[in-house]
N, C-alpha and C positions, 0 to 999 in steps of 0.2 A: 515571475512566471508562476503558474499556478499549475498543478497534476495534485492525481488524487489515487492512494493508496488504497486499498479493500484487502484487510486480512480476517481471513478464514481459520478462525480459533476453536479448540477445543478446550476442556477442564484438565490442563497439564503443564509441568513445569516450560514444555519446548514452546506450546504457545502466548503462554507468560513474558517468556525471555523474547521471543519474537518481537511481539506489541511492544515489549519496552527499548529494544533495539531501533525497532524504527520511528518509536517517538525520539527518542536520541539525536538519530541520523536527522528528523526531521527537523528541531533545533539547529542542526548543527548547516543544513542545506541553508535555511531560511539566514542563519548569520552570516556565515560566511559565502552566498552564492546568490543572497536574495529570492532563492526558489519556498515557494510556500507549498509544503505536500500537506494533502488536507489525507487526515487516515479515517477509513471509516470499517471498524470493526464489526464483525459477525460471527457472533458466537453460534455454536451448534450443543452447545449444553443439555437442551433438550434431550437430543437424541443421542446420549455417550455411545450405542453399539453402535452406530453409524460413522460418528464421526471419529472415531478408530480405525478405519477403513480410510478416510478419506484422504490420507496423506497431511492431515494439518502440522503446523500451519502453513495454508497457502497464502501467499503474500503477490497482488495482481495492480500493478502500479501500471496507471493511465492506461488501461486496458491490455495490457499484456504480462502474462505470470511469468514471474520473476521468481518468485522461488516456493518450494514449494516439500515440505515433511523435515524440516529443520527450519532451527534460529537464525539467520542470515547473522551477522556480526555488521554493526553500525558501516565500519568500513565498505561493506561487501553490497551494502543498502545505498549509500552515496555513489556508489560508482556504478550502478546501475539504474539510478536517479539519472545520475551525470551526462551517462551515455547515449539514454532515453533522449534526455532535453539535446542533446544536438542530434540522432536521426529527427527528431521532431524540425528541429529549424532547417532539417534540407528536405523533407518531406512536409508539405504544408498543413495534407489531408489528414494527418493526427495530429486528433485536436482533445480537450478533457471531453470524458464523457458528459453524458446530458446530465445539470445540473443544476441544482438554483442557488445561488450563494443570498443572504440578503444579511446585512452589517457584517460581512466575514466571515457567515457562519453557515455552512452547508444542513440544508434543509431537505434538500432530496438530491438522488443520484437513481441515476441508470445505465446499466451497462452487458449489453452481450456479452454472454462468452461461449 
């Protein structure tokens, strides 16, 4: 199974620990549950007085925020993975956002919010 994470980082320890949390979880999905979460990170570094304000990091797996002004803990990331992928297999109509994978490797995304 395939979903795709989007975290909303800024220039800070909590969105540091963040990213590196849910790369963790996402090793850990992919071994043991064969789910492949693809992350696709977005810095706001640009803009530090903005993204002060924005609550980062926000962390928006397969179109719905999950978490969002803390470091989620690897545990806390899988089981909202977890719980994702089965509303998904009894609801059909969530499906990954629009995307182009090509050798594995995500090339673009789109996603409302």
């Amino acid at each position: 199974m395939l979903l795709e994470a989007i975290i909303f980082i800024g220039l800070d320890e909590i969105s540091n620990n963040a990213l590196e949390n849910l790369r963790e979880a996402s090793e850990i999905l992919l071994k043991e549950y064969g789910v492949k979460l693809i992350i696709v990170p977005v810095n706001t570094w640009l803009d530090p007085l903005n993204s002060s304000i924005k609550s980062l990091p926000t962390i928006v797996i397969n179109g719905f925020k999950a978490f969002s002004g803390y470091a989620p803990t690897v545990d806390d990331i899988k089981e909202f993975v977890l719980k994702t992928i089965k509303l998904k297999n009894r609801r059909k109509d969530l499906q990954l956002p629009a995307g182009i994978l090509k050798e594995d490797i995500l090339t673009a995304s789109a996603i409302a919010l």
